[in-house]
Structure formats: structure tokens, C-alpha cells
C-alpha positions in Angstrom: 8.6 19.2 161.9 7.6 22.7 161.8 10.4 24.9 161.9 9.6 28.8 162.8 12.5 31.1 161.7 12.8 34.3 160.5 13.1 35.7 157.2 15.5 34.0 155.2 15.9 36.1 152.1 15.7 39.6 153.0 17.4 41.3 149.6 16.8 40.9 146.0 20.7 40.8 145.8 21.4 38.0 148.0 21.3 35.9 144.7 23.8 34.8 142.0 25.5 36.9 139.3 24.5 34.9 136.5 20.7 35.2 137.3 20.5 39.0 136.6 22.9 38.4 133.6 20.1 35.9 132.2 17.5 37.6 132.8 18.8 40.8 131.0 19.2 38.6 128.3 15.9 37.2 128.1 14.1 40.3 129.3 15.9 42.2 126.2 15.3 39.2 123.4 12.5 37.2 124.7 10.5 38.6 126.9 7.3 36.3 126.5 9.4 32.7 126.9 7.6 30.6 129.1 9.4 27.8 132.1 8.5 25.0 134.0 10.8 24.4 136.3 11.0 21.1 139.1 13.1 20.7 142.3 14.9 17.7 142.8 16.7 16.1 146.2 19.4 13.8 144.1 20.3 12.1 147.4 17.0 12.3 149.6 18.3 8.7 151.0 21.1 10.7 153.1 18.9 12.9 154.2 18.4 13.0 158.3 14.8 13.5 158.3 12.2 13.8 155.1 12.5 17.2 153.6 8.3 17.5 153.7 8.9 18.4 157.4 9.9 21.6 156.1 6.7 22.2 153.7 5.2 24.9 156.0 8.3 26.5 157.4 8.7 26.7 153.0 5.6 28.1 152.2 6.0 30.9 155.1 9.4 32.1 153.4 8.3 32.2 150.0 5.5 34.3 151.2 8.1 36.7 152.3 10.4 36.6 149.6 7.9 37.5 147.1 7.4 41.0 149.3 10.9 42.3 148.5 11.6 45.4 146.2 14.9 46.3 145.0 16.0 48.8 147.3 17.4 52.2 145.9 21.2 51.4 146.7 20.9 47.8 145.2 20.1 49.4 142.0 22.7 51.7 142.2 25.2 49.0 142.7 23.7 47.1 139.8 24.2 50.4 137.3 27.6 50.8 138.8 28.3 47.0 136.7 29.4 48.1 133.2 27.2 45.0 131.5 24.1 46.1 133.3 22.1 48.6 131.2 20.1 51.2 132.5 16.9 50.4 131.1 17.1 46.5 132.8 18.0 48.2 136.1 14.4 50.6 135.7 12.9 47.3 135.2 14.4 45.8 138.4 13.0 48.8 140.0 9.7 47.6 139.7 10.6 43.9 139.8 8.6 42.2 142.5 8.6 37.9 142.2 4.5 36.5 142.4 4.0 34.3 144.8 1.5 32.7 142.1 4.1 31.3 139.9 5.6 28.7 143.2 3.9 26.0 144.4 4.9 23.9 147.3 3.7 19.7 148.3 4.8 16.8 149.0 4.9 13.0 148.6 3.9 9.7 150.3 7.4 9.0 150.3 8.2 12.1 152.5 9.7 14.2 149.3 9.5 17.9 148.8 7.7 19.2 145.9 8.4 22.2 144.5 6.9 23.7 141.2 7.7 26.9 139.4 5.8 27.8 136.2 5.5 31.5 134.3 7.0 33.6 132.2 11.1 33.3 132.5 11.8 36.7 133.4 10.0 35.7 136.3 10.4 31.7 136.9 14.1 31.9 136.5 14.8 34.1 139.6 12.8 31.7 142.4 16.5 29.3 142.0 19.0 30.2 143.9 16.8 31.8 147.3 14.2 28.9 146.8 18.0 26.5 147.1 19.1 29.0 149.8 15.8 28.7 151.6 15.1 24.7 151.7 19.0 24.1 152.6 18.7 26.7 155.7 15.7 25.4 156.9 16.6 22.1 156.6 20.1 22.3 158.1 18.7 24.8 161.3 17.1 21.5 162.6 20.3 20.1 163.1 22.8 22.8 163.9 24.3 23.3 167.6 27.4 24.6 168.7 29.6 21.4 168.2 28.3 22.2 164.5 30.1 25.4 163.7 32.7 24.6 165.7 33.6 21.4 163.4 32.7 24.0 160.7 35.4 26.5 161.9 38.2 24.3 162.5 37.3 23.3 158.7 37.2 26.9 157.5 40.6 27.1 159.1 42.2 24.5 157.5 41.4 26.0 154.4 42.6 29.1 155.4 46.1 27.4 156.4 45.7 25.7 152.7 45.1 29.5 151.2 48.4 30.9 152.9 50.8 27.6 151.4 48.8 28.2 147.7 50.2 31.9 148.1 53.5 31.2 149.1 53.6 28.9 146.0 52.6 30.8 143.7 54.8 33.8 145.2 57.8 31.4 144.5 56.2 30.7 140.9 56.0 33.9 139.8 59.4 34.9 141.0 60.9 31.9 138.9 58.9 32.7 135.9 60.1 36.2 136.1 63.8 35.2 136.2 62.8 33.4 132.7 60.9 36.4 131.6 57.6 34.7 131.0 54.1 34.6 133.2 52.8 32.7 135.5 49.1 32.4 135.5 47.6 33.3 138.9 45.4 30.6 141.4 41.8 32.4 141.6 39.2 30.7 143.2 35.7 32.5 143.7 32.7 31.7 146.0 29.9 29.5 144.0 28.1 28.8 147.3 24.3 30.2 147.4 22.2 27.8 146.8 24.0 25.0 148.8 24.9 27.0 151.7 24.7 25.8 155.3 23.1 29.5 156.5 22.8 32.7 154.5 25.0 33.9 158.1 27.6 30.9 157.7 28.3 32.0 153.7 29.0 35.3 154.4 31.3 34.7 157.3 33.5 32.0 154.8 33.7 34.2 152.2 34.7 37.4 154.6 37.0 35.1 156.3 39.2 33.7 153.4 38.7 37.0 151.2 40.3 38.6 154.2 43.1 35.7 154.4 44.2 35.9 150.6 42.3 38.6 148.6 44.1 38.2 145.7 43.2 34.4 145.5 39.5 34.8 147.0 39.0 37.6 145.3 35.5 36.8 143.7 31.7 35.6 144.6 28.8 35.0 142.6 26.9 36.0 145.4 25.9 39.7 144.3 24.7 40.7 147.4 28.1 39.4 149.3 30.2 41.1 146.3 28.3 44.4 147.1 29.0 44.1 151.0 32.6 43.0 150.4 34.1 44.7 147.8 34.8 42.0 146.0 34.1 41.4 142.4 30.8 39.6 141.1 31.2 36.3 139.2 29.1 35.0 136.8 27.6 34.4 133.3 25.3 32.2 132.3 23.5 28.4 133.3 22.4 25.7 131.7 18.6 27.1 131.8 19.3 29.5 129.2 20.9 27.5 126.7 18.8 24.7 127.6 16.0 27.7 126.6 16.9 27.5 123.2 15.9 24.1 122.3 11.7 25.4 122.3 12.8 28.8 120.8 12.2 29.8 117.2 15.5 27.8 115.6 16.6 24.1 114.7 17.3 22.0 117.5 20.4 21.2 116.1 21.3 25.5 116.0 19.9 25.7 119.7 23.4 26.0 120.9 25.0 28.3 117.8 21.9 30.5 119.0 21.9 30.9 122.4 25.7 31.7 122.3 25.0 34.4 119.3 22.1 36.3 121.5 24.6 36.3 124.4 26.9 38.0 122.1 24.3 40.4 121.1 23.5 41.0 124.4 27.1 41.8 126.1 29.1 42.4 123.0 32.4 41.0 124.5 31.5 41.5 128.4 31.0 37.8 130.6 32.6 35.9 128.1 32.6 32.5 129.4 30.2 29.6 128.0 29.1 27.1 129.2 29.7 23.8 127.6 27.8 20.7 129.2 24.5 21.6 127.9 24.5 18.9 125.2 28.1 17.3 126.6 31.4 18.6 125.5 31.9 17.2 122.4 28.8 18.6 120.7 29.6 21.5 122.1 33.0 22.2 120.5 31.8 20.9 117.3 29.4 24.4 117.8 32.2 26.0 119.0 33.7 27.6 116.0 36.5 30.2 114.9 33.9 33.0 115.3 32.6 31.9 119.0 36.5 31.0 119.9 37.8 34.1 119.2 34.4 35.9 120.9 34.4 34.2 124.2 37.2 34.5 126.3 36.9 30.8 127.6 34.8 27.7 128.6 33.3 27.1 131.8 33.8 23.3 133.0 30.3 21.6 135.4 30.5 18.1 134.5 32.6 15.1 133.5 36.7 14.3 133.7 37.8 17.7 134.5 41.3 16.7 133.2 39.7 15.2 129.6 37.6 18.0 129.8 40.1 20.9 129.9 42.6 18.6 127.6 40.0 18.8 124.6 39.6 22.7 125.0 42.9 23.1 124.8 42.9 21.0 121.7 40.3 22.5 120.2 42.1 26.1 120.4 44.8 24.8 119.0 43.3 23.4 116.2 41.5 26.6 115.5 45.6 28.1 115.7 44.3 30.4 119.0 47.1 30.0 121.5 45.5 28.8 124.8 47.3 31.5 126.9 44.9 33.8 125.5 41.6 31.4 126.8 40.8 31.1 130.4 39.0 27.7 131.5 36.5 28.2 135.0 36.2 24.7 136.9 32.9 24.7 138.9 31.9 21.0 139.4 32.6 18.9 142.8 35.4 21.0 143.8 37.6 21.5 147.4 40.6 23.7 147.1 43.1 21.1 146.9 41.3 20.0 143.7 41.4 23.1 142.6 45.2 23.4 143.1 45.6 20.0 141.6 43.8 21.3 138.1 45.7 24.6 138.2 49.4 23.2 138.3 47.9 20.2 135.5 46.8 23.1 133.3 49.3 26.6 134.2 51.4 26.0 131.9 48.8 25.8 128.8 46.1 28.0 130.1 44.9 30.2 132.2 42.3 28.9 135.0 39.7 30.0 137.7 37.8 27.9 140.0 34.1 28.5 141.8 33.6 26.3 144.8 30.5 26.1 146.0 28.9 23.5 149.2 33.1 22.8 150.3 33.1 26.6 150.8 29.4 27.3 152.5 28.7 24.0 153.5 31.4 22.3 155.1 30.1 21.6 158.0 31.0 18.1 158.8 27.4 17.0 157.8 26.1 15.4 155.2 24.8 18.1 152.4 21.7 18.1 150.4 22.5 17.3 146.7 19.7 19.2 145.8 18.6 21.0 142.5 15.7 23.1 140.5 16.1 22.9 136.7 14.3 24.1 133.6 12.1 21.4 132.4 10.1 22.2 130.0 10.0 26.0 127.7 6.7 27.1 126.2 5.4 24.1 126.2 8.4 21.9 125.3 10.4 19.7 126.9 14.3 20.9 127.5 17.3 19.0 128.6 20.7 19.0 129.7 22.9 15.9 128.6 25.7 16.6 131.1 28.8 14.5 130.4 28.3 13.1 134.1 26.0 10.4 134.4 22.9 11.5 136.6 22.8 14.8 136.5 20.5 14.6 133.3 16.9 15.5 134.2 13.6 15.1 132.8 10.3 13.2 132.4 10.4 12.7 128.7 12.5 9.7 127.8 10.8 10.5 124.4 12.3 13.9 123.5 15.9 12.8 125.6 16.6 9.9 123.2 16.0 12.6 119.9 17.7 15.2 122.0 20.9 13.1 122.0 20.6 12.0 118.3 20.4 15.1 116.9 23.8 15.9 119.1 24.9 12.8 118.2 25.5 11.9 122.4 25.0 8.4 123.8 25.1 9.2 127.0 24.3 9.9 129.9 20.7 8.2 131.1 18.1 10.0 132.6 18.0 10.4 136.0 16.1 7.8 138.6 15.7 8.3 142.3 
């Protein structure tokens, strides 16, 4: 299945937060890193026709996202944002992907293969549109009007679920004012991209419930939306550019300390969340010292018990005597908006939170969503991993270097990743 359409991508914007924030960083420290980087379909069972029917339809988008330039009001917006500095921005101006570096096939089996391999600052962009393009293409075969419709009576609901949050927390805060003390606010942000149902169908969700409750929506990571909006961009860092640090110049067992000390460097107290399910959450807070608790304004949860998760955080502050009201903790894994709520009321009262939804925003749809994914796999030369404290999201081909990965973190679990 062939499937003409027209450009997909048509700015350099219509990405996430967190991929110019990375590649700042890496452009500024280390320029010459090299990635390998492989797609994965975690539930190509589900799918409702082989995702090789879209190889050519593929192949003709990338061929058109690797035309785009920056255009000149893009990079004004992106100078306007206090942690983007100017000489990153001149470098965007020329910034142009190469079609080189991405390389599309397929499998027996009917699986998409999809290879990216050069330097970082290059590698680490394709992401998020290569995600946007293969989940548009895919679910354009299968859309018609009872579709969005079952989509919009979705979107709805959560819009009716938006207005009873507000209410809510307009009764909390007027209760915690009586008692002079604050109550933490319910913000949610749009995590969407790379799962979305249509690059159309995202921007019409996140207008729509932006509109309905700005100060809960009040965030995207989608830069190009934020720009269009006038909402506020969301975003830090991913798992790639910790994971980068494990084939960079430093112990394995520093590869964490370090990644979080150049992101210092780099922002020097801007986009201070980190990320903590690189190596699992326990090694991580065992990194996690005075110094980087009082540097980062909070953690940013993407796998495991969210409850178990956000418990030992707490702890951990309060062991390193740093009240928790201070911290912030971002939830970003599985999430609808009544999960969401459920984790804010658990936690208010210790900490502040902030949610990113992502495919129960964009891709709601009433079909079945791709589970799909493109992580670093290897850095020059070496293998890199993410032990994520949920089992199967783990990936990569070297049992090898996963099995001294998690003894040098001291992790059990989880197993790699079969399909």
C-alpha cells in the first residue's frame, strides 16, 4: 500500500522542545559525538496492516523533510526563549537535516526498518518528525469521517473533565486560602508529537483544550504549536542524551553525575528537570546528590509505579533536609487526564506536580495506536542503554554490554526487549 500524501513536515519547528535543548547542549560540548539510532514498532501484532506498506510513502517524506531551512521568524521565536543562545540560533540558520544519514527497508515479516547513523547534532533531530511521519501515514489509511467524529466526542469528554478539574481546584485554593497556605495548581501539557493521529488532529486538541482551560493546558512541547498558540514550550532533556554519556570520555559508573553536570553548564539553572529512568530510579538517586537536588528544580517521571516512583523522590528530598514544596515532579509515562488527576490529589499536599500527555491527547481516536519508538543505540561506536524501571521498554542488541550496564548500576532488572 502506497499511500500518496502531501508533505507532512513542513517546518523545522513542528518538533519537540527538548530536541533543540539537546542539541544545544551537544552542539556547544560535543560537537563530534557520533549515533546510531533504530526504530522499533513495540506492538507490530496490533497493527491493521504491515507498516512496510508505507516504505515508499516514507522515503518520499523524508526526501522532503530534509529540504527545510529555518525560516527567518522561527529563528526569531527561538532567540525570543531566554535558554536559547544566539550563537546556536546562527547555527540553526544554516541547519539543514541530510537525507544521507536515514535509511529506510523492510523485513520478510512485513516490519519497518528504519536506520539513522551520523554525527548527533544531526542524528538526534530525524525523532520526533520521522515518529510524526510513519504514525500519519500509517493512520491516513484508515481514517474516515466516523473516525474524527469518535475522536471529537472523545476530545469533548475531556474537555467536560477539564471544566470539573477547574472547579476543583477553584474550591481547593479557596479552602487553602482560608488556612493561609497554597495549593499547588493541576498543569497538564501536550507531549503528543511523535504519537499523533495527524499533524492537523494535534493542533486542533491542543487549540481546543488550551482554549477550554488555559491555565491548566497551558503548555506543549510541540515548539512549533507553542509558537502558533501562545502557549509556553515544554521540555528538557531524553533519555538519548544521558544514555550519550555512557561512550563519552568518563567512567560508566560517572555517566549519569556527567551528563547532569554539562546540562548545568549548559543552562546554569534554566530547564531544570532530569530525567531519572535512564539507569532505573534507584541508581539514579543514589547520583542524585545535595549539589544536583538543590540545582534542579525537580525529576521527571517515564517509567515504572508512578506512586513508588514519586514516594522515593519525596524521600529522597527529605533526607537530603530539602522541603518537597520547593521540587516539582513531571509525570509523562501512559497517562489520560484522570490519571493525571489521580497523581495530583496523591502527591498536592507534598509536592508540586505537572503532567505531559502525549497519544490520549493526539491520538485518541478510538483506534488502536502504534507503540512505536527510535532510540539511541549505539554512541561512537559503543553500545548505550536505557534500563527503564518498566519491563520492555529496555532496548538493544547487546545482551553483552546490558548485563555490565546493570552491574555497574547495580539494577536487576528489567530484560531486554523481544518482539
Amino acid at each position: 500500500m502506497t499511500v500518496t500524501h502531501a508533505p507532512i513536515i513542513t517546518s523545522l519547528l513542528d518538533n519537540d522542545l527538548y530536541k533543540f535543548t539537546m542539541l544545544q547542549a551537544m552542539l556547544h560540548q560535543f560537537p563530534q559525538t557520533h549515533g546510531v539510532y533504530r526504530f522499533r514498532c513495540r506492538n507490530n501484532k496490533d497493527a491493521a496492516y504491515p507498516l512496510a506498506d508505507i516504505k515508499d510513502a516514507l522515503e518520499q517524506q523524508l526526501d522532503s523533510l530534509c529540504e527545510l531551512r529555518f525560516l527567518p521568524d522561527e529563528l526569531d521565536y527561538l532567540r525570543d526563549l531566554r535558554f536559547m543562545r544566539s550563537d546556536f540560533v546562527d547555527y540553526l540558520e544554516l541547519f539543514k537535516l541530510k537525507r544521507r544519514f536515514i535509511t529506510v527497508s523492510t523485513d520478510v515479516q512485513g516490519r519497518l526498518i528504519i536506520d539513522i547513523e551520523g554525527p548527533m547534532i544531526q542524528a538526534m533531530f530525524f525523532e520526533v518528525f520521522v515518529l510524526a511521519i510513519v504514525n500519519e501515514l500509517y493512520f491516513n489509511a484508515l481514517s474516515d469521517p466516523t473516525v474524527i467524529e469518535e475522536g471529537q466526542r472523545r476530545l469533548d469528554e475531556k474537555v467536560a473533565l477539564l471544566h470539573g478539574y477547574a472547579k476543583q481546584q477553584k474550591a481547593e485554593q479557596q479552602t487553602t486560602q482560608k488556612h493561609k497556605t497554597n495549593a499547588p495548581p493541576f498543569i497538564v501539557a501536550d507531549f503528543g508529537t511523535r504519537r499523533r493521529f495527524s499533524k492537523v488532529w494535534q493542533a486542533h486538541v491542543v487549540a481546543t483544550l488550551h482554549n477550554a482551560e488555559p491555565n491548566i493546558v497551558s503548555g506543549t512541547s510541540n515548539v512549533l504549536l507553542a509558537k502558533t498558540l501562545g502557549m509556553t514550550p515544554i521540555g528538557t532533556m531524553a533519555h538519548e542524551f544521558m544514555q550519550a554519556f555512557q561512550a563519552l570520555d568518563v567512567r560508566l559508573r560517572d555517566s549519569q553525575k556527567a551528563a547532569l553536570e554539562a546540562w548545568v553548564h549548559e543552562y546554569r539553572g534554566d530547564l531544570g528537570i532530569a530525567l531519572t529512568d535512564v539507569v532505573g530510579m534507584d541508581a539514579f538517586l543514589r547520583d542524585f546528590d545535595l549539589y544536583f537536588a538543590k540545582l534542579f528544580d525537580g525529576l521527571r517521571h517515564d517509567s515504572g509505579d508512578p506512586y513508588i516512583w514519586g514516594d522515593k523522590a519525596i524521600a529522597h528530598y527529605q533526607k537530603l533536609k530539602i522541603d518537597p514544596n520547593t521540587k516539582i515532579l513531571t509525570f509523562s509515562d501512559g497517562l489520560d487526564l484522570n490519571k493525571a488527576w489521580d497523581l495530583h490529589q496523591y502527591f498536592k499536599d507534598r509536592i508540586k506536580t505537572s503532567f505531559g500527555i502525549g497519544t490520549n491527547l493526539t491520538n485518541d481516536m478510538g483506534l488502536t495506536p502504534l507503540n512505536i519508538v527510535l532510540k539511541l543505540v549505539e554512541c561512537n561506536g559503543q553500545p548505550v542503554a536505557k534500563l527503564s524501571d518498566s519491563p520492555g521498554k529496555t532496548m538493544i542488541n547487546n545482551d553483552t554490554y546490558l548485563a555490565y550496564l546493570r552491574q555497574v548500576f547495580d539494577v536487576d532488572e528489567p530484560k531486554p526487549e523481544t518482539e
